[in-house]
C-alpha positions in Angstrom: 152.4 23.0 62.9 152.2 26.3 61.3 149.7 27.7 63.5 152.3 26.4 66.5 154.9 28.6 64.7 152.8 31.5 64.6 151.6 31.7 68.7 155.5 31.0 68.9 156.7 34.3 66.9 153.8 36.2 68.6 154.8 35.4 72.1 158.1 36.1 71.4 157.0 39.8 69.9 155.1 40.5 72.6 158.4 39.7 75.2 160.5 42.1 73.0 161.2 45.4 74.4 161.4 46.8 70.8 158.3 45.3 70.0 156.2 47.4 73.1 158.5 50.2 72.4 157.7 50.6 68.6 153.7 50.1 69.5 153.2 46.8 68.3 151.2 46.2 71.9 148.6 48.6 70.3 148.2 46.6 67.7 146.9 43.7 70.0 143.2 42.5 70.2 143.2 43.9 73.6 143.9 47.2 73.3 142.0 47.3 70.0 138.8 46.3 71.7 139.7 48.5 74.8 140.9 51.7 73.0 138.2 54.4 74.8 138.9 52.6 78.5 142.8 53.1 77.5 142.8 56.6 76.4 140.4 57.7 78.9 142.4 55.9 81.7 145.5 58.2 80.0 143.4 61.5 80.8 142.5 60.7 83.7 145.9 59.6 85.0 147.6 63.1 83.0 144.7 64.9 85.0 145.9 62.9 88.1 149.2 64.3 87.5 148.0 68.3 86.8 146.0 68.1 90.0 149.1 66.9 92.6 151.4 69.1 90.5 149.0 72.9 90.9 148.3 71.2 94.6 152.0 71.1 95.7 152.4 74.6 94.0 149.6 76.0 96.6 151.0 74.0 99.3 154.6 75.6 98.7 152.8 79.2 98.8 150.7 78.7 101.8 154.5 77.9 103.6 155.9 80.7 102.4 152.7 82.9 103.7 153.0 81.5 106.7 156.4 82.0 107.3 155.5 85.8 106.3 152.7 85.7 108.6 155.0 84.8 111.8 157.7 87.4 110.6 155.3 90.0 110.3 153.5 89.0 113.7 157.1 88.8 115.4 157.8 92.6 114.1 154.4 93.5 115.2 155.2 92.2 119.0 158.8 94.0 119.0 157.4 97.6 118.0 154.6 97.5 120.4 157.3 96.5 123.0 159.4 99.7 121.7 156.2 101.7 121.8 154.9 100.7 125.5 158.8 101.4 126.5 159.0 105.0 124.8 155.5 105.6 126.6 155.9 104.9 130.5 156.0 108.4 132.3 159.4 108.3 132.9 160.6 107.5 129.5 158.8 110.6 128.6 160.4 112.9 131.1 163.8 111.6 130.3 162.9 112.2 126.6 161.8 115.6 127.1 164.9 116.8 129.2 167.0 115.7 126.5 165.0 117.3 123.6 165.6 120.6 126.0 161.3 121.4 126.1 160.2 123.7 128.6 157.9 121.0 130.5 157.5 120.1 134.0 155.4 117.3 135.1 151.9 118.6 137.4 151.8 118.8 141.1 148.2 119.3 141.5 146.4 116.3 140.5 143.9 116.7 137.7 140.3 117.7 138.5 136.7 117.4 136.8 134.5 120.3 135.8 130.9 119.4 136.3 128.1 121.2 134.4 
């Protein structure tokens, strides 16, 4: 009978939330027996945690790089638009008139000196 009463009062410890909450499920057999598998299953899982945690951080920055990148590579394409605009021959010509230089453009076509 008394051993009855006992398995009674332990299963109804083990059900209480208090009971797991104040570490009384420590105090079991099991996890007695099993107390290196448990604390090294605790690292690993905190190690687990560390790794996804520094992984999203370097996901987060390779976004914001590339998101750089395609600004950067967009500014690149509009100022070598600008540049092959301000450099056609007739750009230049309308440039220099209104920068008043005393420039004409050639009417004999270039030639090459031979040695």
């Amino acid at each position: 009978m008394e051993g009855e009463k006992k398995k009674k009062k332990r299963k109804q410890r083990r059900l209480s939330f208090l009971y797991i909450l104040g570490g009384g499920l420590l105090k079991e057999d099991f996890f007695v027996k099993h107390i290196r598998t448990v604390v090294l299953i605790a690292i690993l899982t905190l190690c687990f945690i560390g790794n996804r945690h520094a992984c999203l951080l370097k996901i987060r920055k390779i976004d914001t790089l590339k998101q750089e990148l395609r600004d950067v590579q967009l500014e690149s394409l509009s100022i070598s638009v600008e540049l092959a605009r301000y450099s056609r021959p007739s750009m230049v010509e309308e440039l220099i008139k209104k920068q008043q230089i005393d420039l004409e453009r050639a009417t004999t076509p270039p030639y090459e000196l031979y040695r």
